[in-house]
Every structure is written in C-alpha cells, then in structure tokens.
ROVEXVEX-935918 format. One record per residue (C-alpha): x, y, z; residue in one letter; residue number from 1. Coordinates in steps of 0.02 Angstrom, whole numbers. Each point is the difference from the previous one (the first is absolute). Layout:
<u:X | v:Y | w:Z | residu:A | num:NUM>
...
% end
This chain:
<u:944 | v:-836 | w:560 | residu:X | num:1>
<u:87 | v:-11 | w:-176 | residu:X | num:2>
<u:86 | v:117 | w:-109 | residu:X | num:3>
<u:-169 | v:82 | w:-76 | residu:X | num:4>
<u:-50 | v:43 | w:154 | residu:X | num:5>
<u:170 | v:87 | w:55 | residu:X | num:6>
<u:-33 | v:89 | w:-164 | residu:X | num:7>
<u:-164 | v:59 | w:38 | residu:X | num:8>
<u:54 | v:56 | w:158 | residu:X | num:9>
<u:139 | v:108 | w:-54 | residu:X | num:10>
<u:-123 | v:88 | w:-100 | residu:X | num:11>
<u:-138 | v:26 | w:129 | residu:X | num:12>
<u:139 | v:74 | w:137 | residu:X | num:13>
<u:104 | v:120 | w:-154 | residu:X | num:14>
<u:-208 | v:56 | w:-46 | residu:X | num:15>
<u:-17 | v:34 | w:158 | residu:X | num:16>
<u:153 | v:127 | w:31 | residu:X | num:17>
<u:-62 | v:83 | w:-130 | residu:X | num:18>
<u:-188 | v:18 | w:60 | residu:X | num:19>
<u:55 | v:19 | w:151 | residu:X | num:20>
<u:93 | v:169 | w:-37 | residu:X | num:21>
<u:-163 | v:63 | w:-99 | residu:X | num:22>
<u:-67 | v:-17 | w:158 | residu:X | num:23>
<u:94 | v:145 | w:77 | residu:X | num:24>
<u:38 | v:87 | w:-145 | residu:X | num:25>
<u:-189 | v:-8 | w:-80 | residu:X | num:26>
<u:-73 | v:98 | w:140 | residu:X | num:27>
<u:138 | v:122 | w:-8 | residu:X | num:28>
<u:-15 | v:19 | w:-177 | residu:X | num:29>
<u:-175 | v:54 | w:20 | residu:X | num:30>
<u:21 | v:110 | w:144 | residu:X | num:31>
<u:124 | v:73 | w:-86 | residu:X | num:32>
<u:-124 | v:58 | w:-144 | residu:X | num:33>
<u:-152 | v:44 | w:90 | residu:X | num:34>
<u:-64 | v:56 | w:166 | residu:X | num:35>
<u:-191 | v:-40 | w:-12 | residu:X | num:36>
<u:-41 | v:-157 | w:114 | residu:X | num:37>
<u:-125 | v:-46 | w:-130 | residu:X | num:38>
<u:129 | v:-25 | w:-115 | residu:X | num:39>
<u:112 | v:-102 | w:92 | residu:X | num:40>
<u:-125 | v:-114 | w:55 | residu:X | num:41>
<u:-61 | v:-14 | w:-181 | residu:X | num:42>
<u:188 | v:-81 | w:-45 | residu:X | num:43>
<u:-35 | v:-140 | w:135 | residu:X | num:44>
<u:-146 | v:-23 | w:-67 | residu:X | num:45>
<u:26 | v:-24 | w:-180 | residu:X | num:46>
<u:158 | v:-125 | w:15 | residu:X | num:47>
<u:-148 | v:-118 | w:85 | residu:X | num:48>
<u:-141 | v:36 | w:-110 | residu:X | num:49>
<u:48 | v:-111 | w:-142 | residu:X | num:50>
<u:-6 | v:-160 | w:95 | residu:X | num:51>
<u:-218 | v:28 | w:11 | residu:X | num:52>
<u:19 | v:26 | w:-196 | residu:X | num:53>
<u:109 | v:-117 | w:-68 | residu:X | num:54>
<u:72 | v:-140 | w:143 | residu:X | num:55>
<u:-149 | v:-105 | w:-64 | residu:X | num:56>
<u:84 | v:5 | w:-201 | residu:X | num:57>
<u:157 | v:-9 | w:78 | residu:X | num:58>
<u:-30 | v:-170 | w:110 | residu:X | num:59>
<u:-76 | v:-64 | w:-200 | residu:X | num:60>
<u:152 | v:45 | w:-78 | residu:X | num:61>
<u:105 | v:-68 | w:117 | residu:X | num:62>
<u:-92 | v:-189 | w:-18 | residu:X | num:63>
<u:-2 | v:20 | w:-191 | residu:X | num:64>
<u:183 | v:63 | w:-46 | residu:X | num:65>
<u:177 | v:-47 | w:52 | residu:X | num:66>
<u:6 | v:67 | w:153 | residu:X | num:67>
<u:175 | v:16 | w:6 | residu:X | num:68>
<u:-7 | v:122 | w:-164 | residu:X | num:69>
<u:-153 | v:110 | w:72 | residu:X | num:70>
<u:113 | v:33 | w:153 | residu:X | num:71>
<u:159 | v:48 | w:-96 | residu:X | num:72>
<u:-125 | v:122 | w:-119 | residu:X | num:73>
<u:-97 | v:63 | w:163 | residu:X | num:74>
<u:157 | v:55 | w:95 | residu:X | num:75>
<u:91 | v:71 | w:-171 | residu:X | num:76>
<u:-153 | v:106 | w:-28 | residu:X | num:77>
<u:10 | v:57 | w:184 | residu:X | num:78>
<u:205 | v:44 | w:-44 | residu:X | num:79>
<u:-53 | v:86 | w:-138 | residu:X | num:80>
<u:-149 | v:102 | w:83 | residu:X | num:81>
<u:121 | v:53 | w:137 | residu:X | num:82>
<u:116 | v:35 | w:-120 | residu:X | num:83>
<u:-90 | v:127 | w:-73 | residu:X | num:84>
<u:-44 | v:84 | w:177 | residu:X | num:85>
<u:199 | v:34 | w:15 | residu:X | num:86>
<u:8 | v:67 | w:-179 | residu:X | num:87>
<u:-140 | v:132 | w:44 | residu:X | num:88>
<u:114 | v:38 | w:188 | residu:X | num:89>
<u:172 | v:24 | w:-95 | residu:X | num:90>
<u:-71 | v:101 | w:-135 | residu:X | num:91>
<u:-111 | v:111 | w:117 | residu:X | num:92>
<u:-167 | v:-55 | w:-60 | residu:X | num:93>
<u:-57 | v:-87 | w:132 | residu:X | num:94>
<u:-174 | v:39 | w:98 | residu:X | num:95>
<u:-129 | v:-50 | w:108 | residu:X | num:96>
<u:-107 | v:-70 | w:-149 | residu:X | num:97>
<u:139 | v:-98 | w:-77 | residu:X | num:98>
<u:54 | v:-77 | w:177 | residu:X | num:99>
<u:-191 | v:-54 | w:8 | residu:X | num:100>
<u:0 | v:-63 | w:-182 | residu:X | num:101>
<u:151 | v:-93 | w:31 | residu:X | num:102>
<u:-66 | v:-71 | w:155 | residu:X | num:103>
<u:-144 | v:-61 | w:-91 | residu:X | num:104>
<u:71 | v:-92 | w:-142 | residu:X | num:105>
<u:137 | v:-72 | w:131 | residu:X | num:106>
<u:-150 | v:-67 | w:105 | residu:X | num:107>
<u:-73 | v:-101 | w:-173 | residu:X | num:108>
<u:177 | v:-53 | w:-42 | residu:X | num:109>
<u:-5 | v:-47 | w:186 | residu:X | num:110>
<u:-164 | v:-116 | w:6 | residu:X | num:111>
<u:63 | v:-104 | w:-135 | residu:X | num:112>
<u:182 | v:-33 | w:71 | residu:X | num:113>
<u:-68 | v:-39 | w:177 | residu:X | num:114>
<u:-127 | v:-103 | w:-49 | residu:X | num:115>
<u:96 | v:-109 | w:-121 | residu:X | num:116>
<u:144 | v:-10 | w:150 | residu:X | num:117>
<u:-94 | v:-47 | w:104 | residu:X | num:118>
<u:-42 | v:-162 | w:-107 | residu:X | num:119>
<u:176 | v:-70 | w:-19 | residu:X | num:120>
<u:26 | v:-58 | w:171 | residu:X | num:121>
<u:-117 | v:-155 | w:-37 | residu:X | num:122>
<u:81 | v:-39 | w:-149 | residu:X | num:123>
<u:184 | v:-12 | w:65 | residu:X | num:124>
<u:-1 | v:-67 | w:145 | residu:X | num:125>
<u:-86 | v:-169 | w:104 | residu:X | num:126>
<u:-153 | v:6 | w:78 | residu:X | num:127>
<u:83 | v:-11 | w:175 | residu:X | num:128>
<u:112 | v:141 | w:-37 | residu:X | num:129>
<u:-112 | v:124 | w:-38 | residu:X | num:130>
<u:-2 | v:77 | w:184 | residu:X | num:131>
<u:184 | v:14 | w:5 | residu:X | num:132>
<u:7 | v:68 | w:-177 | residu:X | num:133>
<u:-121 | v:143 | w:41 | residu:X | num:134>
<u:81 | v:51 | w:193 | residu:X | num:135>
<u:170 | v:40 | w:-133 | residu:X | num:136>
<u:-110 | v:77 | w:-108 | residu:X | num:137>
<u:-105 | v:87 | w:136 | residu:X | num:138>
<u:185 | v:36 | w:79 | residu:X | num:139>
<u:56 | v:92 | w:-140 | residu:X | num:140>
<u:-152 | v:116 | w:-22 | residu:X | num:141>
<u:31 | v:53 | w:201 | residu:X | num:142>
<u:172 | v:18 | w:-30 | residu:X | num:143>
<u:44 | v:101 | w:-152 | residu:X | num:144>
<u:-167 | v:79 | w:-10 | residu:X | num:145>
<u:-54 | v:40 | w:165 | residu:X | num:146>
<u:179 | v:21 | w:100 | residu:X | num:147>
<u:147 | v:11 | w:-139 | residu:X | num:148>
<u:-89 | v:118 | w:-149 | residu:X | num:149>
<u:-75 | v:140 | w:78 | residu:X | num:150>
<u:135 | v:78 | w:83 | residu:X | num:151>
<u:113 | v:-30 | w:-170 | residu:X | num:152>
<u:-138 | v:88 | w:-101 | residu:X | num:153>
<u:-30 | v:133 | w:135 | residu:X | num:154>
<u:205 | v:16 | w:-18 | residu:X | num:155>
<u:2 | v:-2 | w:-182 | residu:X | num:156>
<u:-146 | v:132 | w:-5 | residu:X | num:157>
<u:94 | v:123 | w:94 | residu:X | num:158>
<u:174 | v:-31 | w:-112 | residu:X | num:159>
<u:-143 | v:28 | w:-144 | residu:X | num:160>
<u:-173 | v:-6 | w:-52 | residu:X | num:161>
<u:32 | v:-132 | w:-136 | residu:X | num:162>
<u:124 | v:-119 | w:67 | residu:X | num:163>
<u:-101 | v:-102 | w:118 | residu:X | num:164>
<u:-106 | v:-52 | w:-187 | residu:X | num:165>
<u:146 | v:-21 | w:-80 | residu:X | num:166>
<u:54 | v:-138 | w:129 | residu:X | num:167>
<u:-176 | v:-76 | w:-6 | residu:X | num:168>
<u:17 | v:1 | w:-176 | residu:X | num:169>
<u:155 | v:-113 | w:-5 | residu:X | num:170>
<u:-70 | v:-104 | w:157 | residu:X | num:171>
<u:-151 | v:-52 | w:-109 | residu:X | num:172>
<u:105 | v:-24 | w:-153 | residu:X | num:173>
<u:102 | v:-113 | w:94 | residu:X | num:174>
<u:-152 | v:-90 | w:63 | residu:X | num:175>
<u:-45 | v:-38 | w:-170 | residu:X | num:176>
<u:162 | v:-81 | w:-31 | residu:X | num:177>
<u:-10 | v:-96 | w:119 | residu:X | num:178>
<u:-184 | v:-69 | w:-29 | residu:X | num:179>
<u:70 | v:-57 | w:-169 | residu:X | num:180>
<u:117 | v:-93 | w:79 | residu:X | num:181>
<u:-142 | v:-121 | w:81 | residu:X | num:182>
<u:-24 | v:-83 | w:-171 | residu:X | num:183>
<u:181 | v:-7 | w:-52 | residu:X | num:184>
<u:38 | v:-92 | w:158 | residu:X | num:185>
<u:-98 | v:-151 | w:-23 | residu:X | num:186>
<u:-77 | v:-113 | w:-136 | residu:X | num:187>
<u:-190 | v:7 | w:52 | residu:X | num:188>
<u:-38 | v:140 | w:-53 | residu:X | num:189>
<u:-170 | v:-27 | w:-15 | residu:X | num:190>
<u:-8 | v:37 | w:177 | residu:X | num:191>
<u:-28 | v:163 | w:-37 | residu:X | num:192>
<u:-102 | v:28 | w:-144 | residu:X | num:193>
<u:-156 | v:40 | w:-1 | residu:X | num:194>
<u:-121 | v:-145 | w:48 | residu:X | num:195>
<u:-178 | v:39 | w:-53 | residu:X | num:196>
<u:13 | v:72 | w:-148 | residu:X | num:197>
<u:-181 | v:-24 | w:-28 | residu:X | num:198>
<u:-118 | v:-148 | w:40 | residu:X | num:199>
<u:72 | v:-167 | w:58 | residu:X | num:200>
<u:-13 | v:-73 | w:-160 | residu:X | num:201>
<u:144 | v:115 | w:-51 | residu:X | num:202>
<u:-108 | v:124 | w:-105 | residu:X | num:203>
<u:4 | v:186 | w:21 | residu:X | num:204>
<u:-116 | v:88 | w:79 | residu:X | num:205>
<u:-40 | v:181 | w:44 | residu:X | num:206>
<u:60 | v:68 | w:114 | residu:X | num:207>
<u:-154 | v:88 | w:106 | residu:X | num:208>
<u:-58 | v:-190 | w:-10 | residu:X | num:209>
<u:180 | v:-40 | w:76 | residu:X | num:210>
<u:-40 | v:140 | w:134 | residu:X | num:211>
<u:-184 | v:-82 | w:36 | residu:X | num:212>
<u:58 | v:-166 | w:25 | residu:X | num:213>
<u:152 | v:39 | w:111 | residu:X | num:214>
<u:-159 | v:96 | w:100 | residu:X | num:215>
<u:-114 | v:-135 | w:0 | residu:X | num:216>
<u:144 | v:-102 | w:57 | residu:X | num:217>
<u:48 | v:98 | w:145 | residu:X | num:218>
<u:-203 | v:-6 | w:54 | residu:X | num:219>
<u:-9 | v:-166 | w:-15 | residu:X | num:220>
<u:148 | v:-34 | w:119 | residu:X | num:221>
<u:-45 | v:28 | w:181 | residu:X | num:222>
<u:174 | v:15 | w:65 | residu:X | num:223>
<u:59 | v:113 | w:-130 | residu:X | num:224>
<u:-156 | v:103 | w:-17 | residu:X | num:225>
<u:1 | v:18 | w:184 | residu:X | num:226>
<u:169 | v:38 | w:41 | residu:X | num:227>
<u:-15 | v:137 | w:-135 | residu:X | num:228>
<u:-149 | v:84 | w:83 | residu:X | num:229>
<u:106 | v:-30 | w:164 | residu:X | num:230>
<u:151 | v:122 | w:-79 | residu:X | num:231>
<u:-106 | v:135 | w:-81 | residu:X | num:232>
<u:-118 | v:30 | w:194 | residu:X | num:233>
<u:163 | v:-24 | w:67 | residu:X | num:234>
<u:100 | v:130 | w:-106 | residu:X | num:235>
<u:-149 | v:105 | w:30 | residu:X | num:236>
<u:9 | v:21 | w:188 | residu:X | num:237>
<u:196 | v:3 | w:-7 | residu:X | num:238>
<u:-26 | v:175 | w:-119 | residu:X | num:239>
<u:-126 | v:65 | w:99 | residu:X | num:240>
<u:139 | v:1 | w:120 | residu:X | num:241>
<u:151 | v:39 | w:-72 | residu:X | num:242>
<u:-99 | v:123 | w:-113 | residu:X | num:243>
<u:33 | v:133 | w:168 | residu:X | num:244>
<u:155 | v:-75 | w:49 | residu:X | num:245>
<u:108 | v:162 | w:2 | residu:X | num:246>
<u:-144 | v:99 | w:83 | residu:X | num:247>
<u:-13 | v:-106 | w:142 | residu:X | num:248>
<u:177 | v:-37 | w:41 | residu:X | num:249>
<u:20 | v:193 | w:11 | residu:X | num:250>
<u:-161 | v:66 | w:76 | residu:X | num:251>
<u:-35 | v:-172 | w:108 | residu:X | num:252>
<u:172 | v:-25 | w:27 | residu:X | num:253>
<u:93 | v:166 | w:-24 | residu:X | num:254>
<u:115 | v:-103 | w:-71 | residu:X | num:255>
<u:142 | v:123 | w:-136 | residu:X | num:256>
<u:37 | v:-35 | w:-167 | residu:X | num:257>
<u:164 | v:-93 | w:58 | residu:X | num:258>
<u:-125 | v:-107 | w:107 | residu:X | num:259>
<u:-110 | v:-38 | w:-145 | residu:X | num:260>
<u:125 | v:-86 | w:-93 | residu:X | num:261>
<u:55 | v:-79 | w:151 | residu:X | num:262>
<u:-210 | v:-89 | w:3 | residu:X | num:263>
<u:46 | v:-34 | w:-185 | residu:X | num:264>
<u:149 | v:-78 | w:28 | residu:X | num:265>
<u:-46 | v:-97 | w:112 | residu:X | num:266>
<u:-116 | v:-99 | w:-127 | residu:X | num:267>
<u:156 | v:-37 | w:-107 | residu:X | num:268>
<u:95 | v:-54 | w:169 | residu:X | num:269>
<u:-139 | v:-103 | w:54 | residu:X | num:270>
<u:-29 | v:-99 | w:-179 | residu:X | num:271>
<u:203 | v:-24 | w:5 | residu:X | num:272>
<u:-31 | v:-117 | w:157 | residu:X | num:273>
<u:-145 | v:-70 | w:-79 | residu:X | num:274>
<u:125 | v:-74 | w:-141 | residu:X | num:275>
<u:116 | v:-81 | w:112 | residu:X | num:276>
<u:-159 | v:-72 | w:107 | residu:X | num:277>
<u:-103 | v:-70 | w:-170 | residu:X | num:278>
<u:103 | v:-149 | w:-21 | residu:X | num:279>
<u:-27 | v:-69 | w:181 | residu:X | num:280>
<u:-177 | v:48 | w:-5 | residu:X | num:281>
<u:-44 | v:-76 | w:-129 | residu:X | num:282>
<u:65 | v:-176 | w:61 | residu:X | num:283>
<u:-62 | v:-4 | w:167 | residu:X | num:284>
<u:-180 | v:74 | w:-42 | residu:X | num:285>
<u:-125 | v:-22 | w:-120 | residu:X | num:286>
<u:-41 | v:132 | w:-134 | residu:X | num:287>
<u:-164 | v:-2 | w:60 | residu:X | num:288>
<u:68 | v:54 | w:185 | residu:X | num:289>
<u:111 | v:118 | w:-79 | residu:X | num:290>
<u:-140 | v:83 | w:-98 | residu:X | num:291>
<u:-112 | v:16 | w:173 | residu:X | num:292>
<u:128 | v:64 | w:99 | residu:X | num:293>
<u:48 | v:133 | w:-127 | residu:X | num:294>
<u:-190 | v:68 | w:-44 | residu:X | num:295>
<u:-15 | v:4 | w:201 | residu:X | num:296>
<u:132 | v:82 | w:50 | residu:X | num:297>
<u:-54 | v:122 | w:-156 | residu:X | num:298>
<u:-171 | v:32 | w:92 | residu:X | num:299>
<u:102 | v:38 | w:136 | residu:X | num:300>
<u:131 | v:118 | w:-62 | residu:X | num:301>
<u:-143 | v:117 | w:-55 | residu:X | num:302>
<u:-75 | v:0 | w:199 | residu:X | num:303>
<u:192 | v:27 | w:65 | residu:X | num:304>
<u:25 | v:140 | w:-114 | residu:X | num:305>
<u:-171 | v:77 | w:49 | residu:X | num:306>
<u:48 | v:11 | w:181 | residu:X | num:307>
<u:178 | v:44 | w:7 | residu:X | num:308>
<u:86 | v:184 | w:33 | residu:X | num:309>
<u:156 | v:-50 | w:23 | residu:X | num:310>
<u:127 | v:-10 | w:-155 | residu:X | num:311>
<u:134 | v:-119 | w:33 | residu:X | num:312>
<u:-147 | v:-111 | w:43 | residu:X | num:313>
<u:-79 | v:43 | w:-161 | residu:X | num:314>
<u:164 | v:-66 | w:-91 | residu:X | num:315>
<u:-9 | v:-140 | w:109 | residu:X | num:316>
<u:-134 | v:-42 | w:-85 | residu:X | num:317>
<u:32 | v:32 | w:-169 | residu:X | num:318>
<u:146 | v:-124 | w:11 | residu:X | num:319>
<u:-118 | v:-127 | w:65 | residu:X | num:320>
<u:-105 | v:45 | w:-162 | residu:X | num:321>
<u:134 | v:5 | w:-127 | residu:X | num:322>
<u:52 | v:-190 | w:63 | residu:X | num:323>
<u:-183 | v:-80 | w:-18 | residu:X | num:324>
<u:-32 | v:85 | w:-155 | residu:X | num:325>
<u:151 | v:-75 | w:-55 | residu:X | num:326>
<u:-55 | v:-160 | w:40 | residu:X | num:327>
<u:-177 | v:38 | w:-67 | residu:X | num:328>
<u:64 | v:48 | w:-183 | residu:X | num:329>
<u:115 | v:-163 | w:-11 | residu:X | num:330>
<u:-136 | v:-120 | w:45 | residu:X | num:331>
<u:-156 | v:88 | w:-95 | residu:X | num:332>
<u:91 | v:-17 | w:-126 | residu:X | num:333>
<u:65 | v:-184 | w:-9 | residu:X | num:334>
<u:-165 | v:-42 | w:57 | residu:X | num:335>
<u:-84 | v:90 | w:-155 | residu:X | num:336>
<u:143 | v:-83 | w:-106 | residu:X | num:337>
<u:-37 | v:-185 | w:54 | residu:X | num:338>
<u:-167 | v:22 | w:-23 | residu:X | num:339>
<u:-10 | v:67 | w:-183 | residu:X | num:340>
<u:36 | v:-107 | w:-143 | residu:X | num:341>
<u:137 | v:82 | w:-116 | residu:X | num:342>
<u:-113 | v:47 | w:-150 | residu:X | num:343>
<u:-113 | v:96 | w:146 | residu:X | num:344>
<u:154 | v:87 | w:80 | residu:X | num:345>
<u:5 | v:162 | w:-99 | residu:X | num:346>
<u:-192 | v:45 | w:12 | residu:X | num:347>
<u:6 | v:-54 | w:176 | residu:X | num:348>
<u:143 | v:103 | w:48 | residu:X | num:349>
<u:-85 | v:148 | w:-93 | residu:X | num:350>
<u:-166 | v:-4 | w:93 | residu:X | num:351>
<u:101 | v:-23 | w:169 | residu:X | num:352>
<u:124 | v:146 | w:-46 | residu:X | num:353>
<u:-168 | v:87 | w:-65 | residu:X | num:354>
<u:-74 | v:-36 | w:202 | residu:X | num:355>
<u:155 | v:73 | w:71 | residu:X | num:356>
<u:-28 | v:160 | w:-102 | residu:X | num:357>
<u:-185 | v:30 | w:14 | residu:X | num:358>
<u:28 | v:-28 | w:177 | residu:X | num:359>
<u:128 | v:120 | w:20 | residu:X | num:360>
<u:-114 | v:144 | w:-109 | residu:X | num:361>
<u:-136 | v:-27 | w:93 | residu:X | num:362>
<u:90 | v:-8 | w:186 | residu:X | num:363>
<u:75 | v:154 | w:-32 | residu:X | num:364>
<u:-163 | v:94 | w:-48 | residu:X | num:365>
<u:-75 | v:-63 | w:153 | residu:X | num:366>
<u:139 | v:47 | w:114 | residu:X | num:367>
<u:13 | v:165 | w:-70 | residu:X | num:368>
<u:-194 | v:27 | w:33 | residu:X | num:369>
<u:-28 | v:-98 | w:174 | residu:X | num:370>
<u:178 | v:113 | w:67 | residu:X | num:371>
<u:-101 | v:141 | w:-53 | residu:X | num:372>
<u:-142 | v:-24 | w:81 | residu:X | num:373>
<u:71 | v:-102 | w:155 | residu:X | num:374>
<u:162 | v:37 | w:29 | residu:X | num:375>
<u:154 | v:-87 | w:-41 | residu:X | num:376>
<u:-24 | v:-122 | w:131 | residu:X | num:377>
<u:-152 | v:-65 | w:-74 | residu:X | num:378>
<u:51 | v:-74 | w:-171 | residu:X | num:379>
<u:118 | v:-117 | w:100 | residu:X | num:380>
<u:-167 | v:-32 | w:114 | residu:X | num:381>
<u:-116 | v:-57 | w:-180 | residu:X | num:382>
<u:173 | v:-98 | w:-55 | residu:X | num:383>
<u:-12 | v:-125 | w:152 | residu:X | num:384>
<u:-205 | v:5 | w:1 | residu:X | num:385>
<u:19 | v:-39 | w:-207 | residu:X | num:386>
<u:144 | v:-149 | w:14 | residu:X | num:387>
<u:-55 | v:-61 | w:175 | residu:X | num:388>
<u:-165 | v:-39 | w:-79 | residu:X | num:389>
<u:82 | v:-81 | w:-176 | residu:X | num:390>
<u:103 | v:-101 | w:97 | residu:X | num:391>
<u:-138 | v:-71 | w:99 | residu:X | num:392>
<u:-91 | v:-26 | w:-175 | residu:X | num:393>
<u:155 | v:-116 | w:-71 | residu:X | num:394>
<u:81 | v:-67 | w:166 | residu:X | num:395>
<u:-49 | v:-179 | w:-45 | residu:X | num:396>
<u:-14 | v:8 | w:-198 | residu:X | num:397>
<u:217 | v:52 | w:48 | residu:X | num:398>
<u:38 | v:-179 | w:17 | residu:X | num:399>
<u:-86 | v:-58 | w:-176 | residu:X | num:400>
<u:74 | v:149 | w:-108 | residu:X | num:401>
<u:173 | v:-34 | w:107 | residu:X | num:402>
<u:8 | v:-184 | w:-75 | residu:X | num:403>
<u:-85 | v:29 | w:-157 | residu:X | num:404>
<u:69 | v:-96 | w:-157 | residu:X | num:405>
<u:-12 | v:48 | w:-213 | residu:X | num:406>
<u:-35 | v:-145 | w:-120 | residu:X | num:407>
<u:166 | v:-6 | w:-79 | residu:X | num:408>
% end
C-alpha cells in the first residue's frame, strides 16, 4: 500500500482514540452541566449542524488548496478549540453554553478535516487498492472510536472532568504529525495538493462557482447522483429508527441499562467480523452483489427489529447489522472514489457527507414524531416501508453505479 498510506493511517486510527473518547466523555460533560433534555439534545444537534452550512465550501476548498495543509490546519484548530474547553473545566468556568459553543466551532473545524480526509485515499494509493485501503480505514474508525475510546473517556471522565480532552487534544495533535509526514515520505507530492484550483485552464475561480460546478457535476452523473440520493433516503429511515432506540429496547424489550449497551455493543462486535470478512468478499463477489445484499438485508433489519421481544435476539441482530454496515461503508465508499475524478473528490465527498447529515436530522425528527404518535414499534415499521421501497427504486441502476468509472 506504500509508506504514505501507512502514514495516513496512523493518523486516521490516533484521531480516532481521541474522538472516540469525546464520545463518552462529551455526553457526560453535558449532563454534567445541565439537566433540561432540551439542552442536551441541542449539543447533538449543533456538532451536526455545520455540515448543511458549510460541507458544500468545505468540499471547494478541499479541490482548490493543498489538501494535505487544510487537514493539518482543520485538526489544529479542532486541538485548539478543545483546548480551550479544558482551560474553562480546570479553571471552573465551564457551562452549559460554553460546552455548546465549543461543540459548535469543533463541528466547523470538523467539516473541513473530514471532508479533506476523506480525499487523500485516491491520491495515495492504486485504483485497485482503494477497497482494501478504506476496510483499514473503516477498521480503525470501529475500533478506536466505537470499541477502544469510549470506555477510556468514560474512565478518564470519572478520574476528571478535563482529562479525557486533554488526551483528545494530544491524539489530534499527533494526527497532525503524522499527516505531515505523507509529503515528507515521498517525492510526488503533488499528489496531494489541491487539483482544481479554479477552471481547467489553470485560472482561479470563485469559489461558489467551484461549489456550482462540483453540483452540476454530481447531477450530471447518474451513478454518483444516484447513489447519493440512495445514502441520504437511506440515512433517513435508519434515524427514524435509531432516533427511539433506547425507548424501545426498554419499554419493547424491558431490556436494563446494562442490556442497552449490550444492543450497542453488539454493533461494534458485529462490524469487527465484518473487517476480517471484507477482504474475501470482495474477491469472490461483485461490488454490485455486495451493495444488494447489504441494502436488503438493511430493509430487513428494520422488519426484524419491529417484531422482536426478545433481547438476546435483539443483539443477535445488531451484530448481524454492525457486520453489513461494515461492509456497506467500505464499498460505498470505494465505489464513490472510483467513480470521481480527483479534482471532483472534495465537493463530491462534501455533498455525500452533506446526504449522510441531512438524513440523519431529518430521520430523527421523524422518529421522534411517528414514536409519538404510534408507538415505538412504528418508526422501525416506516424504516422498512421507506428503504424497502428505495431499494426497489435503485435495485438495477446498483450494478451501473457499482462499476462506474471517472475520466482520469
């Protein structure tokens, strides 16, 4: 895979330690300041927000600068936001509107680093490779975000309020360190420098008319345009879902707290075996297959949750989830990568990151409403209606996105 992308990997898994202990500790944080339910929600909510207001400029900047330097300035600005959150916690000034504050200029600092990430893959390593190169990177996201950081930050929390930050602090740090590495370890360079800094004839443009073509670009292409719409229904249905996920594992299942995290675990324990089954599946079957058998046995996760009482077969299930989502991530992903040329890949990654989002916003807001109104059975009911039917929609546009090609 070469010694770039060993770099780039060592940055995306020591990133991810540190997210990954915001993850407990965030929540806690805010807990710990406030006890209104409106409030709380408000701090998920505003870590998210920026990507609807600024993933668009992000994916521009990303295709018009060195990508490698917008990634090192994202995640220092993210250090030093975070940085200031523990300042506030050791010197007692801390509260619920600065947690929220700092949450929202994190989430800005956030859209930029992701979305430029997400563009180096392409640039480092073959063609070929690129499905391989995102199960590691997929691998270390489940790993030391989802299984390895949140009990370290829930740990750290409890030793104090300020040391989980102060470890994500260094993790990202580090991560920038290692990002400039990626340069330093190879002569073409150029690799990851911006590569549309304008119009093709090498003069600058603005950037809104950076934003508009990267748009028109993305409509114009079936596959891509379609396998976006495909993420942002899907994302949709899966938040309507998990929107009342806690609800209806304890008043559907009567499952305890204990068994809650058990249902969550299980996710993290399912997309652990989906790493060591990517590599097979993706020589014996076609990405095309793979991407079928995924979305279906999405459409069917929702109906299995909606008519099971029992819990252990609940987490059953959830490992069966965590594995093809897994799968799911690592080849939407490759897919979207082989089929965008590399002066497209930052304001395609944006409006796909920007899908995943809006999806999410909006699937919660519906869960919340149709639980209300229905029960917490039902969102998981409109879930399988809502992706049974999209699937139907795309089932034989799969193959064409699957295999689709860029120009470069």
């Amino acid at each position: 895979m070469g010694r770039r992308f060993r770099w780039l990997l060592a940055s995306s898994w020591t990133s991810n330690i540190g997210d990954g202990i915001a993850v407990a500790a965030g929540p806690l944080l805010v807990a710990s300041q406030t006890h209104s339910a409106f409030l709380v929600a408000m701090a998920a909510l505003v870590q998210k927000l920026p990507w609807l207001f600024f993933g668009l400029w992000a994916g521009a900047l990303a295709d018009r600068l060195d990508r490698r330097k917008v990634v090192m300035i994202a995640d220092t600005l993210r250090s030093l936001v975070v940085a200031a959150l523990c300042v506030t916690i050791f010197t007692g000034k801390v509260s619920i509107t600065v947690v929220l504050v700092v949450m929202l200029l994190y989430g800005v600092a956030e859209v930029f680093a992701d979305t430029t990430t997400s563009t180096l893959l392409p640039m480092l390593v073959p063609r070929d490779d690129l499905g391989t190169g995102n199960q590691r990177l997929q691998a270390g996201f489940l790993t030391c975000n989802q299984l390895v950081g949140p009990p370290v930050g829930a740990f750290l929390f409890a030793v104090g309020a300020a040391w989980p930050f102060v470890v994500q602090v260094v993790c990202v740090l580090l991560s920038v360190l290692l990002v400039a590495r990626i340069a330093a370890s190879g002569s073409e360079t150029e690799l990851v420098s911006g590569l549309a800094s304008g119009s093709e004839d090498g003069q600058r443009t603005h950037v809104l008319r950076d934003i508009g073509e990267g748009l028109r670009w993305v409509w114009a292409n079936a596959a891509v345009r379609t396998l976006a719409l495909v993420i942002l229904a899907f994302n949709i249905t899966w938040a309507a879902a998990w929107s009342v996920l806690v609800l209806w594992s304890k008043n559907r299942l009567g499952m305890s707290s204990v068994g809650f995290g058990l249902l969550t675990t299980g996710s993290a324990v399912g997309g652990i075996i989906g790493t060591l089954l990517y590599g097979r599946l993706e020589l014996r079957f076609s990405l095309a297959t793979l991407m079928r058998a995924c979305l279906l046995l999405e459409v069917l996760t929702h109906a299995a949750f909606a008519l099971t009482t029992a819990g252990w077969l609940a987490i059953a299930i959830m490992v069966e989830f965590g594995a093809y989502a897994f799968v799911w991530g690592t080849v939407s992903n490759t897919v979207r990568q082989r089929a965008v040329p590399r002066r497209f890949q930052g304001r395609v990654s944006a409006v796909y990151m920007m899908s995943v989002y809006a999806g999410i916003i909006a699937g919660q807001a519906l869960g919340g409403m149709i639980a209300e109104k229905w029960g917490v059975v039902a969102p998981f009911w409109f879930a399988f209606a809502g992706a049974g039917i999209t699937l139907a929609l795309v089932w034989r546009q799969l193959s064409s996105i699957a295999h689709a090609e860029s120009d470069d």
